[in-house]
RONU-984443 format. One record per residue (C-alpha): x negated, y negated, z negated; residue number from 1; chain; residue in one letter. Coordinates in steps of 0.2 Angstrom, whole numbers, plus 5000, padded with zeros to 4 digits. Each point is the difference from the previous one (the first is absolute). Last residue first. Layout:
N
X	Y	Z	NUM	A	a
...
REM end
This chain:
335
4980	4769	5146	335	A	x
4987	4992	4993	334	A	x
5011	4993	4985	333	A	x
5004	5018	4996	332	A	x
4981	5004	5002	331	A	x
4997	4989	4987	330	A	x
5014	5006	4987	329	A	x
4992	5016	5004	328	A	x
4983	4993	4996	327	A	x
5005	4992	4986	326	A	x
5007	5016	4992	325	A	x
4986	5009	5001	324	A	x
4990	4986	4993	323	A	x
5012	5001	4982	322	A	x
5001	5020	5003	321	A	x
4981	4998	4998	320	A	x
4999	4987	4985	319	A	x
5014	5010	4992	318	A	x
4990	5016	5001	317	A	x
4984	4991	4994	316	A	x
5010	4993	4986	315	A	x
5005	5018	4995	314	A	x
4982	5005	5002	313	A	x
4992	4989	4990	312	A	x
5012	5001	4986	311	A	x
5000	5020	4999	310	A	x
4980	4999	4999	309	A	x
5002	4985	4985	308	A	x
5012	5011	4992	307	A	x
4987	5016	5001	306	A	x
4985	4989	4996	305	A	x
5010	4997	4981	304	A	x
4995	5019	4999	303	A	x
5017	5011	4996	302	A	x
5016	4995	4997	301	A	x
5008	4993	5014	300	A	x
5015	4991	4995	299	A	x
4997	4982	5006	298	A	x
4994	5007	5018	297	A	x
5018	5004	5001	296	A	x
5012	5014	4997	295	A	x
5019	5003	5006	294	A	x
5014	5010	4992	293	A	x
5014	5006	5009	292	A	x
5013	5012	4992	291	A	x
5013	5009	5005	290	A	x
5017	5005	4989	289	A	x
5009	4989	5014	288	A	x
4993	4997	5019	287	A	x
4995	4983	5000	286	A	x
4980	5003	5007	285	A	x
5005	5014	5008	284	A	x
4999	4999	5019	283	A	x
4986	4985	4999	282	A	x
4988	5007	4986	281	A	x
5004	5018	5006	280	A	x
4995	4994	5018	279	A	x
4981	4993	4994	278	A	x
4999	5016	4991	277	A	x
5004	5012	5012	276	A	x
4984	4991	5012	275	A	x
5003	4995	5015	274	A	x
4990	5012	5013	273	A	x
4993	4990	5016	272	A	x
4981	5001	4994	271	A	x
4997	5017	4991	270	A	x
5005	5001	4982	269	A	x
4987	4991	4987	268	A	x
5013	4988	4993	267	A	x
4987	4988	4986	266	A	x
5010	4984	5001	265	A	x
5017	5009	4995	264	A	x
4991	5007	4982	263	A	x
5010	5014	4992	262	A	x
5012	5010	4988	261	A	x
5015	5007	4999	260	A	x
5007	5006	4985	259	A	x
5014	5013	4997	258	A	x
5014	5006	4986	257	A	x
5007	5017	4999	256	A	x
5015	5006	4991	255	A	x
5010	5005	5017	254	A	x
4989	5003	5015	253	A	x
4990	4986	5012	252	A	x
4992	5009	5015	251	A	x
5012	4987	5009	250	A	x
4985	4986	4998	249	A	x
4987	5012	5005	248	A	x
5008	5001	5015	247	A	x
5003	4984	5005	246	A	x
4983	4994	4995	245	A	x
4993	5014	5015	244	A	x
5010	4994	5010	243	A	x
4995	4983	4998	242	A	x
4982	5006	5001	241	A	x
4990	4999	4983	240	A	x
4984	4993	4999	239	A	x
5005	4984	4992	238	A	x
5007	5014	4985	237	A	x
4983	5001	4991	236	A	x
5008	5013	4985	235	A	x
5018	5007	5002	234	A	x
5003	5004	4980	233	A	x
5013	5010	4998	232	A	x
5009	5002	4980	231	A	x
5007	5014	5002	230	A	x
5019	5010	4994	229	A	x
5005	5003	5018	228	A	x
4989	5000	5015	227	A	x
5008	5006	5015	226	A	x
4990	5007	5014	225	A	x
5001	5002	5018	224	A	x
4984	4986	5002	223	A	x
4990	5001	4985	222	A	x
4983	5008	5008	221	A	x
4998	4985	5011	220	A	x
4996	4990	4989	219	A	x
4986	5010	4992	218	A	x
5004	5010	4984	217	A	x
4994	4999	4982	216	A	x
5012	5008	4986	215	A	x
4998	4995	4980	214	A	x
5013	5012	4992	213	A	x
4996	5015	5010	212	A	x
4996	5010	4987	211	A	x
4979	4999	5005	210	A	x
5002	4983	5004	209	A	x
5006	4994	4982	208	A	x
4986	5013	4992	207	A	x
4986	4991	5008	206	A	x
5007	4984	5000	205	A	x
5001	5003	4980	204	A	x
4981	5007	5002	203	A	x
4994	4984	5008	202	A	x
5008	4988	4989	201	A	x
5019	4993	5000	200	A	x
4993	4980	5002	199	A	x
4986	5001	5008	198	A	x
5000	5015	5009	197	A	x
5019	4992	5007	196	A	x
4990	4985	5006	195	A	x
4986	5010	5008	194	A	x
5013	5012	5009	193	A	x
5009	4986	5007	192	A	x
4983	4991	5007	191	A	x
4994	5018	5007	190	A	x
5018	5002	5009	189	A	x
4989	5000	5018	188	A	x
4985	5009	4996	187	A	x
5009	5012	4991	186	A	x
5015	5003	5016	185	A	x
4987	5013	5007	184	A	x
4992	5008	4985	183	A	x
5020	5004	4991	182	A	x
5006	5005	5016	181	A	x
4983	5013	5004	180	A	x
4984	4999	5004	179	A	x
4992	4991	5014	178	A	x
5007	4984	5009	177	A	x
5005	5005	5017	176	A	x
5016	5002	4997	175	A	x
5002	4986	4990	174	A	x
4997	4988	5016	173	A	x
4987	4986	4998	172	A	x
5000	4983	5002	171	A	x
4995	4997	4984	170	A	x
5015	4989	4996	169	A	x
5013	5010	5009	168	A	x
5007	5013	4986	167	A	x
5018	4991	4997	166	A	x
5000	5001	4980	165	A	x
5010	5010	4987	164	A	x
5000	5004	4983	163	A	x
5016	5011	4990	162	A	x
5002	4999	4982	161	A	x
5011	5011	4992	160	A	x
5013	5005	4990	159	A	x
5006	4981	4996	158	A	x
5007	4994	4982	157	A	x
4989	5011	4993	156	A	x
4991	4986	4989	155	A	x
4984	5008	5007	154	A	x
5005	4996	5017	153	A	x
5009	4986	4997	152	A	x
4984	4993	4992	151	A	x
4988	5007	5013	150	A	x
5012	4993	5014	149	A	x
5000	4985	4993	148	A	x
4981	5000	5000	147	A	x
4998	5006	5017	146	A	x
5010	4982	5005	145	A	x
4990	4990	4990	144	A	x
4984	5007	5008	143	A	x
5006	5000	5018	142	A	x
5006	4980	5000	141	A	x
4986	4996	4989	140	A	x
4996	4982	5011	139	A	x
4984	5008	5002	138	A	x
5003	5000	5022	137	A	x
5010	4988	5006	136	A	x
5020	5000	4999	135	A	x
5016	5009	5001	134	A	x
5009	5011	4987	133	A	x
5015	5006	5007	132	A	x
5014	5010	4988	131	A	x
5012	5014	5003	130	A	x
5013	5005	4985	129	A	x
5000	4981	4990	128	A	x
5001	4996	4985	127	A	x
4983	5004	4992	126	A	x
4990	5000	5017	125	A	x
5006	4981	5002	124	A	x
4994	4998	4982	123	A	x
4983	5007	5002	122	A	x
4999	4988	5015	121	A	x
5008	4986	4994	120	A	x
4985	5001	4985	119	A	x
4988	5003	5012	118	A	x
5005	4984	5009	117	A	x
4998	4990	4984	116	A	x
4981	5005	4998	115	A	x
4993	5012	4986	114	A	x
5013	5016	4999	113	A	x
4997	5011	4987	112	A	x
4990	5019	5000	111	A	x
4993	5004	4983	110	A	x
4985	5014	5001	109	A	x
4990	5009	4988	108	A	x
5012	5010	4988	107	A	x
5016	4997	5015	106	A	x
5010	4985	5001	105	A	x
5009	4996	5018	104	A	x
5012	4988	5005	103	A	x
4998	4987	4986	102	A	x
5006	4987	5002	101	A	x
4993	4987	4986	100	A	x
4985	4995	5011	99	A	x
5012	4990	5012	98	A	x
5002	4987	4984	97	A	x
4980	4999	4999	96	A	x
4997	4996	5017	95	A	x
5012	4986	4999	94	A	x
5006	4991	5016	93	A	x
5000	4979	4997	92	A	x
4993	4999	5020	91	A	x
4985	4993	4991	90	A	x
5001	5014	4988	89	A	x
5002	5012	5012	88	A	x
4985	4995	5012	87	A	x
4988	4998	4984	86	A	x
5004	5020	4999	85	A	x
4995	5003	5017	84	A	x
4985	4992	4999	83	A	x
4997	5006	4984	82	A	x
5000	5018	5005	81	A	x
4981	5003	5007	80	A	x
4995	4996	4982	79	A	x
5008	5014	4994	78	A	x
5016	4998	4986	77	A	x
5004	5007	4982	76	A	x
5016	5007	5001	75	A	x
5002	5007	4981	74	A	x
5014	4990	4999	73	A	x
4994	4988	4988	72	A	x
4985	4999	5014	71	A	x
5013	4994	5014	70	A	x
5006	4985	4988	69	A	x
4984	4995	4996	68	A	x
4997	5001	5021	67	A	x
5016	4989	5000	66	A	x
4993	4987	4989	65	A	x
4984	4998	5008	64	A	x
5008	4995	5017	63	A	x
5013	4988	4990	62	A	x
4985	4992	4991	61	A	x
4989	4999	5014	60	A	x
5014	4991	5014	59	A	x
5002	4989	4985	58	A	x
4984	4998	4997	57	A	x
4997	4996	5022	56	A	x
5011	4989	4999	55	A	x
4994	4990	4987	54	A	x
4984	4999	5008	53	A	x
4986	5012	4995	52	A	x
4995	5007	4981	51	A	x
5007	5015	4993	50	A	x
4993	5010	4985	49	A	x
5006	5014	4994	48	A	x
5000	5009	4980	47	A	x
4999	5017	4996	46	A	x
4981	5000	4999	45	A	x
4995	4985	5011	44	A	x
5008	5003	5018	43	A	x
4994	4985	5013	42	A	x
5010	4996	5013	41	A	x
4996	4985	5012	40	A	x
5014	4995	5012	39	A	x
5004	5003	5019	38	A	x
5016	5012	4997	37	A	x
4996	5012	5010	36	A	x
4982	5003	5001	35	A	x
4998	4998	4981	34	A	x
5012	5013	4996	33	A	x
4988	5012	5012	32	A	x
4984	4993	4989	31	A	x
5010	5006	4983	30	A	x
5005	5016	5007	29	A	x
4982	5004	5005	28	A	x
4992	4997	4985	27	A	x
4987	5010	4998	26	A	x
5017	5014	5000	25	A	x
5015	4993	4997	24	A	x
5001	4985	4991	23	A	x
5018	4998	4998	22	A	x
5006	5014	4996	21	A	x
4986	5002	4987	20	A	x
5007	4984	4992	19	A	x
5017	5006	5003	18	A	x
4997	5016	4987	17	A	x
4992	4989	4988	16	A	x
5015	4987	4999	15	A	x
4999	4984	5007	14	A	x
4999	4979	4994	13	A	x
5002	4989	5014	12	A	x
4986	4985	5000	11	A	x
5003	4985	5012	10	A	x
4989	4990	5010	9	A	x
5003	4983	5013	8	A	x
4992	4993	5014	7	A	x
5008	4987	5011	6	A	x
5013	5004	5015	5	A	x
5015	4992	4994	4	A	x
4996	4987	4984	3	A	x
4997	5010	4983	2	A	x
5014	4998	4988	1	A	x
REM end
């Protein structure tokens, strides 16, 4: 056995589907594996080469073995996600396990969960009527939730699907938008639609909007109504009032099941307004048949730049309310 810390090689034998897996395009996977588990990998036909301390081959070999076990399930990963899928394994998470629930499986698209917190997610909107999904941006909190609605949807176990989002990003006021309710709230449920295109196609959406099945409508639009037999989806909720939260909450009709979604670092309401979802997450967060499901830089899905942005933020929000906090304890002392 090699002594800790001095060079050793193995060869893994792979099938030809993993072997593409793993090499990506010029290579790209193979480089990315090498970032993250700090040992030379070298693909030789079906066969891969590991050489580096013994750590590092078994960090390789374990690494390797869960992308083989992505590619027999047709889940062949990007470069960009190695980072986050060296993270499982070192936290001993499988990547390839999450793979297996499938949510949505249409002729050019199947939607699974990819990080643990997805997985509670999809589970929290499977068991319980309302249910939070909290957390930085690409952590798929819209997209998974779209995508249960397109299954209930087309497995008729809802009537419709209704989208909804406080319209206060742009600043602007729907009124003065041109066009009319569909061209005012598009700019704003543009994320929604996207996902649903994806997966039902544009014509379906099409047709689904046309009979009323797929219904788009401004917050503000659901106040005096009673939603029974939907699947809701209340889309960048940080921007939400507390009234306005309340509300939608007791929209809630018999049959229906809804998800709210949003990102409390990014509340764009004027300065002195708290946020409805901050003050869902503290009214509600042990009410029964409710879920609360948060997100962290670890389950963001997109460009390994996005994690590293999210990380650099939260620590400089602790770094603040860390100096903030010492200068109230300082003026205490003053006083």
């Amino acid at each position: 056995m090699a002594a800790p810390g001095s060079a050793e090689r193995r060869e893994l034998d792979i099938t030809n589907e993993a072997a593409k897996a793993l090499a990506g395009s010029a290579d790209a996977t193979l480089r990315e594996l090498e970032r993250n588990v700090d040992a030379t990998i070298t693909l030789r036909g079906n066969r891969v080469v590991l050489e580096g301390s013994p750590e590092a081959i078994e960090a390789a070999t374990a690494l390797i073995q869960e992308i083989v076990l992505l590619s027999e399930r047709g889940a062949d990963p990007e470069p960009d996600s190695i980072e986050r899928i060296a993270g499982g394994v070192r936290r001993q998470e499988s990547a390839a396990a999450l793979h297996d629930d499938v949510i949505w499986k249409g002729r050019t698209m199947r939607v699974a969960p990819k990080t643990p917190a997805q997985r509670a997610y999809v589970n929290a909107i499977r068991h319980n009527t309302v249910t939070f999904g909290i957390g930085p941006a690409g952590t798929g909190k819209t997209f998974l939730a779209v995508a249960i609605a397109a299954a209930a949807l087309a497995e008729r176990r809802v009537q419709r699907i209704l989208l909804t989002r406080p319209a206060v990003e742009a600043g602007e006021r729907l009124g003065f938008l041109p066009g009319d309710l569909m061209a005012k709230v598009d700019p704003y449920l543009r994320p929604l639609f996207d996902a649903l295109h994806d997966m039902l196609g544009a014509e379906k959406v099409a047709a689904f909007l046309e009979k009323g099945q797929i219904e788009v409508a401004p917050l503000a639009f659901m106040r005096g109504r009673t939603l029974n037999d939907s699947f809701i989806i209340v889309d960048e909720a940080q921007n939400t009032t507390q009234e306005q939260m309340k509300m939608v909450l007791t929209r809630l009709g018999f049959g229906s099941r809804m998800v709210i979604t949003g990102d409390v670092t990014q509340v764009d309401l004027p300065r002195g307004t708290r946020s409805g979802l901050l003050s869902a997450q503290r009214i509600l967060s042990d009410v029964d048949d409710i879920g609360m499901v948060k997100f962290g830089s670890e389950d963001v899905i997109r460009h390994k730049l996005v994690r590293r942005i999210v990380d650099a933020y939260e620590a400089d929000d602790v770094e603040r309310e860390r100096a903030a906090a010492q200068r109230r304890a300082e003026r205490a002392a003053g006083d």
